[in-house]
C-alpha positions as CSV (number, residue, x, y, z in Angstrom):
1,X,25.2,20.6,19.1
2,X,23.8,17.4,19.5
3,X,25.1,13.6,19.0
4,X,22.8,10.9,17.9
5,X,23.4,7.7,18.0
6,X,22.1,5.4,15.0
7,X,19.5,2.6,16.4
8,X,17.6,0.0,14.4
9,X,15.1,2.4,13.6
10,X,17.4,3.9,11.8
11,X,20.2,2.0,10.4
12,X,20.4,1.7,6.9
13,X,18.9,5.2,6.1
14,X,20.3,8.0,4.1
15,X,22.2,10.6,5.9
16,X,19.9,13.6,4.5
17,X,16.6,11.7,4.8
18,X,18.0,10.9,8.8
19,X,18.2,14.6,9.4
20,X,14.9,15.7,7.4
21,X,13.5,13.8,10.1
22,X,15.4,15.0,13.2
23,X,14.9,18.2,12.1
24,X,11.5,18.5,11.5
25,X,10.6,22.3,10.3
26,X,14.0,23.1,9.2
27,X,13.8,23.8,5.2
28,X,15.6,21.3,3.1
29,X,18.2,23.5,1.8
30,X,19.5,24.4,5.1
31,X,19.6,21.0,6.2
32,X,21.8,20.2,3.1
33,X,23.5,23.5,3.0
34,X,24.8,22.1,6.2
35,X,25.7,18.6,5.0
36,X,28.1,20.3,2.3
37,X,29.7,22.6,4.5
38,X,30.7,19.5,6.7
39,X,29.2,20.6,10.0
40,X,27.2,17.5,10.3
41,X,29.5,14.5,11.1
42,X,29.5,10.9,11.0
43,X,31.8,9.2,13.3
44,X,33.7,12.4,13.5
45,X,34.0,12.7,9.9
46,X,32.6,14.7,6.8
47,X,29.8,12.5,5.5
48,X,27.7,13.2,2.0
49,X,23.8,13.5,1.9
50,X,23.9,10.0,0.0
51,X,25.5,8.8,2.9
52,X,24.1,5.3,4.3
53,X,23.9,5.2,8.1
54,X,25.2,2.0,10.7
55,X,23.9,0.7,13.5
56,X,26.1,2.8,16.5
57,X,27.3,5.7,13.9
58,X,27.5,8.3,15.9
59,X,26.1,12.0,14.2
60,X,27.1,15.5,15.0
61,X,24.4,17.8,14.3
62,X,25.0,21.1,14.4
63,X,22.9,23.5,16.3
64,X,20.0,24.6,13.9
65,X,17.2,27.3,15.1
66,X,14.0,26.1,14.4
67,X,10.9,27.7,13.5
68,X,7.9,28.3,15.0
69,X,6.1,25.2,14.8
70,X,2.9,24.9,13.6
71,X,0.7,22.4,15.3
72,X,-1.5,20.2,12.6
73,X,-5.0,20.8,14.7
74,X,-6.0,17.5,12.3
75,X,-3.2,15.2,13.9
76,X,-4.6,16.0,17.1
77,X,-7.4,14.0,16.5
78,X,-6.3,10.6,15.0
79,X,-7.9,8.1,16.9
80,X,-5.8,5.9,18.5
81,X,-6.7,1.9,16.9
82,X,-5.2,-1.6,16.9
83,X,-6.4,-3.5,13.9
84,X,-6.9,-7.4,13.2
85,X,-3.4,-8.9,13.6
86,X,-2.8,-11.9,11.2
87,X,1.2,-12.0,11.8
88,X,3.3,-9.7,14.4
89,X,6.8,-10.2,15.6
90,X,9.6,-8.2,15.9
91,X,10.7,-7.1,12.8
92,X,7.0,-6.4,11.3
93,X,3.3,-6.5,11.6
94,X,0.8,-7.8,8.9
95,X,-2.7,-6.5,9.4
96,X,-6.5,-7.5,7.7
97,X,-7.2,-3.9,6.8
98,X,-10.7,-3.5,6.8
99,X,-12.5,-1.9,3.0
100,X,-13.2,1.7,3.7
101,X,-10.0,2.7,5.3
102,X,-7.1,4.3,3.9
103,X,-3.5,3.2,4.4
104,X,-2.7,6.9,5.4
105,X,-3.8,10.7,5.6
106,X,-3.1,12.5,2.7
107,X,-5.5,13.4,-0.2
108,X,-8.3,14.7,1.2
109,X,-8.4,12.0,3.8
110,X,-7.3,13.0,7.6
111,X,-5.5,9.7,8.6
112,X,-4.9,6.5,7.9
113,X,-4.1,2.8,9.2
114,X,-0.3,3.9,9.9
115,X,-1.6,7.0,11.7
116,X,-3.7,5.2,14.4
117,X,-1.5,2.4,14.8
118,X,1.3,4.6,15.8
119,X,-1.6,6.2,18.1
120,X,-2.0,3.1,19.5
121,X,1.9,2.3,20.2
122,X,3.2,5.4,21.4
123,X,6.4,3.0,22.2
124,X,6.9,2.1,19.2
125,X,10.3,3.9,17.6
126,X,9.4,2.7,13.9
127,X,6.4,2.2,12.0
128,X,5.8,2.6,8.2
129,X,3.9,1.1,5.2
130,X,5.8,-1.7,3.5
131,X,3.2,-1.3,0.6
132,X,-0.4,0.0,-0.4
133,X,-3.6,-1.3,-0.7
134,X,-6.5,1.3,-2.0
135,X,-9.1,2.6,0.3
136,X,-11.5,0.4,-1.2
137,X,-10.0,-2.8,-0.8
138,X,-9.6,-5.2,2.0
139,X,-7.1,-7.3,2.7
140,X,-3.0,-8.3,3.8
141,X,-1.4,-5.1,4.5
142,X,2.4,-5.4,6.0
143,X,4.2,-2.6,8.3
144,X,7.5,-2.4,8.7
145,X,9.0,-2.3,12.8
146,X,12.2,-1.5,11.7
147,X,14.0,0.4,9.0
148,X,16.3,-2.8,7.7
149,X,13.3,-4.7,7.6
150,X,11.3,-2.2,5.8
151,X,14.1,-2.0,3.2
152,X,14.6,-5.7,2.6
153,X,10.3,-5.9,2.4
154,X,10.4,-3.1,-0.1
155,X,13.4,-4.4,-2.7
156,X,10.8,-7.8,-2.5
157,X,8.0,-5.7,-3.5
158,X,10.2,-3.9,-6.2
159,X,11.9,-6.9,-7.8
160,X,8.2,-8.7,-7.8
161,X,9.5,-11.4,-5.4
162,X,6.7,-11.4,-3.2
163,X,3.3,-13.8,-4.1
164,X,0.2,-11.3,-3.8
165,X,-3.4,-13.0,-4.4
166,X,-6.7,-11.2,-4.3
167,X,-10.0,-12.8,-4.2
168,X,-12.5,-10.8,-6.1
169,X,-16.3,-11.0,-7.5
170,X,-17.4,-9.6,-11.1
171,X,-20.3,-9.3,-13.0
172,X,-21.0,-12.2,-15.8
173,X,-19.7,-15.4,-16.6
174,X,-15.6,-15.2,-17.1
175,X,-14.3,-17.4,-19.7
176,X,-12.5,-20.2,-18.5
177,X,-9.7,-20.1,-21.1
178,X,-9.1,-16.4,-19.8
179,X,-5.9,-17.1,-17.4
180,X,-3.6,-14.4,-18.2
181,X,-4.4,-10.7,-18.8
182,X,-0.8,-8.6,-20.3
183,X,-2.6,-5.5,-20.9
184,X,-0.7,-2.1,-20.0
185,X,-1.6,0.5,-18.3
186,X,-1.5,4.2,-18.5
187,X,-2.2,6.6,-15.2
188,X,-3.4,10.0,-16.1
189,X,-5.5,12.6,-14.2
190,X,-8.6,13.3,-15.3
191,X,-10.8,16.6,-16.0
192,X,-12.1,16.0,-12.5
193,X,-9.0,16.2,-10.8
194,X,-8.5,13.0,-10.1
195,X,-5.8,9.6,-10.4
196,X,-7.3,7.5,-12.9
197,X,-5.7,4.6,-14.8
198,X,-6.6,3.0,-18.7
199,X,-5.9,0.1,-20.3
200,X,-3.6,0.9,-23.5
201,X,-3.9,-1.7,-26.1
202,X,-3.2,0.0,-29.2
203,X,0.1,1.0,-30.3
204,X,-0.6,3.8,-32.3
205,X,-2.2,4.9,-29.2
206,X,-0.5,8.8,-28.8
207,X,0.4,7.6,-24.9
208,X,1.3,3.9,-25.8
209,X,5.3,4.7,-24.9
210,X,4.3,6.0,-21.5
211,X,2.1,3.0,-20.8
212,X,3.1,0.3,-18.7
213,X,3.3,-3.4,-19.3
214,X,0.9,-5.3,-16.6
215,X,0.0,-8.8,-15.9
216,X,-2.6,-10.8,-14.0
217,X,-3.8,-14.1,-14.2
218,X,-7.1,-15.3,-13.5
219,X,-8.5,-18.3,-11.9
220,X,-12.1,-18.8,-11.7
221,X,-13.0,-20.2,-8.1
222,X,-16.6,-20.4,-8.5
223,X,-19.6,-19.9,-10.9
224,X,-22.4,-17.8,-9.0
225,X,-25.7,-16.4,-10.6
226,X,-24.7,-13.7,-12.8
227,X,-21.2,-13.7,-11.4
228,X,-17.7,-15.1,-11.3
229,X,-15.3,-15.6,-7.7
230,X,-12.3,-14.9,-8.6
231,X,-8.4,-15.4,-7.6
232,X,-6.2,-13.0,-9.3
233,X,-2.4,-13.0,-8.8
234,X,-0.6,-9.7,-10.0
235,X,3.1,-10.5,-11.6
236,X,3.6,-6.4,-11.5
237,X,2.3,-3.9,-9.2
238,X,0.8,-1.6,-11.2
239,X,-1.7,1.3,-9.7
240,X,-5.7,0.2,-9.9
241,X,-4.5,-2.9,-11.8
242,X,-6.8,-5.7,-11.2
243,X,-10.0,-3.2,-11.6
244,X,-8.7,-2.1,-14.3
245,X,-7.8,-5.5,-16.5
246,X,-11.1,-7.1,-15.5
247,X,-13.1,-3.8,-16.6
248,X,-11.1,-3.7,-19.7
249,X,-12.8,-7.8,-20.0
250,X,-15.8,-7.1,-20.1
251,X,-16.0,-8.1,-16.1
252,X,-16.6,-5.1,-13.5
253,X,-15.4,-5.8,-9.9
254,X,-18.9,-5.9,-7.7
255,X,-18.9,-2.3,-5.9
256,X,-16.0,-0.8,-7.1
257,X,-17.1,2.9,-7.5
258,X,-14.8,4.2,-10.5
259,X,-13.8,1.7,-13.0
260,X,-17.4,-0.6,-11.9
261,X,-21.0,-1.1,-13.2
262,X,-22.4,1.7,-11.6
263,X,-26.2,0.6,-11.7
264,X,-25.3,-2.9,-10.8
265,X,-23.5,-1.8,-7.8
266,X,-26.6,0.7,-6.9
267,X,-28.8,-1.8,-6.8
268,X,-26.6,-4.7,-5.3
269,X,-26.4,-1.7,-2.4
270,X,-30.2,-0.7,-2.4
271,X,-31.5,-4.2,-2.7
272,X,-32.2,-7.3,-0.6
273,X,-28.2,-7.9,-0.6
274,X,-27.3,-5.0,0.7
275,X,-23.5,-5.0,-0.4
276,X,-21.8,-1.3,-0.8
277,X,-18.2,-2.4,-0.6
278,X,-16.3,-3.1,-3.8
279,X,-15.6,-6.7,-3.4
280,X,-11.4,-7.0,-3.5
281,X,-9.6,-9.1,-0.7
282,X,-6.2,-9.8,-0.5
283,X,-6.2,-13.1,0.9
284,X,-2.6,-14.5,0.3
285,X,0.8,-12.5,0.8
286,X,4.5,-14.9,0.4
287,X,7.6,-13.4,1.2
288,X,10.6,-13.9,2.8
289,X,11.3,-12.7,6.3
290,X,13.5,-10.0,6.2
291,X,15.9,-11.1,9.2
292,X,15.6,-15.3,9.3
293,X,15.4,-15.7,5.5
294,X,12.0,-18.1,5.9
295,X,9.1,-18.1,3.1
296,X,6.2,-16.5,4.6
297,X,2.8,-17.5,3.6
298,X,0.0,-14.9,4.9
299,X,-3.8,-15.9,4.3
300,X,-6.8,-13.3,5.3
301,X,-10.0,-15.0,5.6
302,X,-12.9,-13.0,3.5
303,X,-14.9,-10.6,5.6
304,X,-18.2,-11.4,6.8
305,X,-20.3,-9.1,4.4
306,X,-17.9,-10.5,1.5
307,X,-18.9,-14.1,2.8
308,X,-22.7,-13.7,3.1
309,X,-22.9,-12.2,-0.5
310,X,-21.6,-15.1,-1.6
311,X,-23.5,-17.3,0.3
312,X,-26.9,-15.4,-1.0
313,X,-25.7,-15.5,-4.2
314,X,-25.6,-19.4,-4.1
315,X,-28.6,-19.2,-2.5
316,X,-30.5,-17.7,-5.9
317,X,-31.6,-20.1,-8.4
């Protein structure tokens, strides 16, 4: 029998989810099987799975035999890596995620930002993802260093309280009367196997019901040959959103290798640019701090390779 007492890194969590964690490799059933036959206790008393844990509760877990475990031959080898601070302190960490990485393992992908930052803080009792960014895109990515801060961050995110601006490129000229896009969006997996997301404009559309409503509004920032620099600020969070709405205008994001041009980007790669990325940054994150109340304003500067297309774009006559 053990006795755990609640920290930071855990107050505020559910009682079940607290124990699927201490008791890694036990089946769920047995860990709530438990719960309902009130040997786990909270403070010395019977406590549900619902349960919401306090900083200094103090649980009785029952002695539970665990099985053999399995070591993950794949975790071994997550590389242990810090990545470009743009605000730390003690109640979370907001990184410039380079394009190319994924947030976390899972997918076909081994491992993630989260997994080598926690590789790189082995002191660290809490780390997780306050929110997502694709693989593809750059950009403002916030983690979480403790559980009430990850809650608070995440109820912003939910209730679309937070500010979230991304700079992008496309292909042609966008119209400058084009400032809002309220276009839903439907996610759906395709022959291939994969996540892929449409735009659903008619409502005699068989899936029109299961679509979601999504908005983004445009603002032109420049005028480059053959393209448009754009700032686009999502009011809802939807999956693939901004690649999707700007493919659905008519206007491809530069690089992006599902929803894009694909011979545009081919030869944007292959050619005297030399740009392979899918050109989405998020630049600008507001929020308020989860412990002093304060509006936070994050900016990410663009990347180098995102700043010398632009620059050779202007260039071009």
């Amino acid at each position: 029998m053990r006795l755990l007492t609640i920290d930071e890194a855990s107050e505020g969590q559910r009682l079940d989810n607290f124990l699927l964690r201490e008791l890694k490799g036990v089946p769920k059933t047995h860990v709530y099987r438990v719960i309902r036959a009130g040997e786990v206790r909270v403070n010395k008393g019977r406590a549900h799975a619902d349960t919401r844990l306090n900083l200094g509760d103090v649980v009785r877990v029952p002695p539970v035999r665990l099985p053999e475990r399995v070591v993950d031959e794949a975790a071994k080898f997550v590389p242990a890596k810090e990545f470009p601070i743009v605000f730390e302190d003690e109640q979370l960490i907001a990184v410039n995620k380079p394009a190319g990485v994924a947030v976390h393992g899972g997918s076909g992908v081994s491992f993630g930002v989260i997994e080598q930052l926690r590789q790189a803080r082995p002191q660290a009792k809490f780390l997780e993802l306050v929110h997502r960014l694709d693989k593809e895109t750059s950009g403002l990515l916030l983690i979480a260093k403790k559980r009430s801060a990850l809650t608070k961050l995440q109820d912003q995110f939910r209730e679309r309280e937070t500010g979230k601006t991304y700079a992008t490129l496309v292909t042609g000229e966008w119209a400058a009367n084009k400032k809002v896009i309220d276009v839903a969006l439907l996610k759906f997996t395709g022959a291939d196997g994969e996540r892929w997301v449409r735009a659903v404009t008619n409502s005699h559309d068989p899936q029109a019901e299961q679509a979601k409503r999504s908005v983004s509004l445009v603002k032109v920032v420049e005028r480059l040959p053959g393209h448009s620099l754009l700032d686009v600020t999502i009011k809802t969070g939807r999956t693939h959103q901004i690649r999707v709405h700007l493919a659905h205008e008519g206007h491809p994001i530069v690089g992006d290798p599902k929803y894009g041009d694909f011979e545009a980007n081919r030869a944007m790669a292959r050619g005297a640019l030399r740009f392979d990325r899918m050109f989405l940054h998020a630049k600008r994150l507001r929020f308020i701090h989860p412990a002093s109340g304060a509006e936070i304003e994050l900016l990410a500067p663009l990347p180098p390779e995102c700043e010398n297309l632009i620059a050779a774009l202007r260039a071009q006559p």
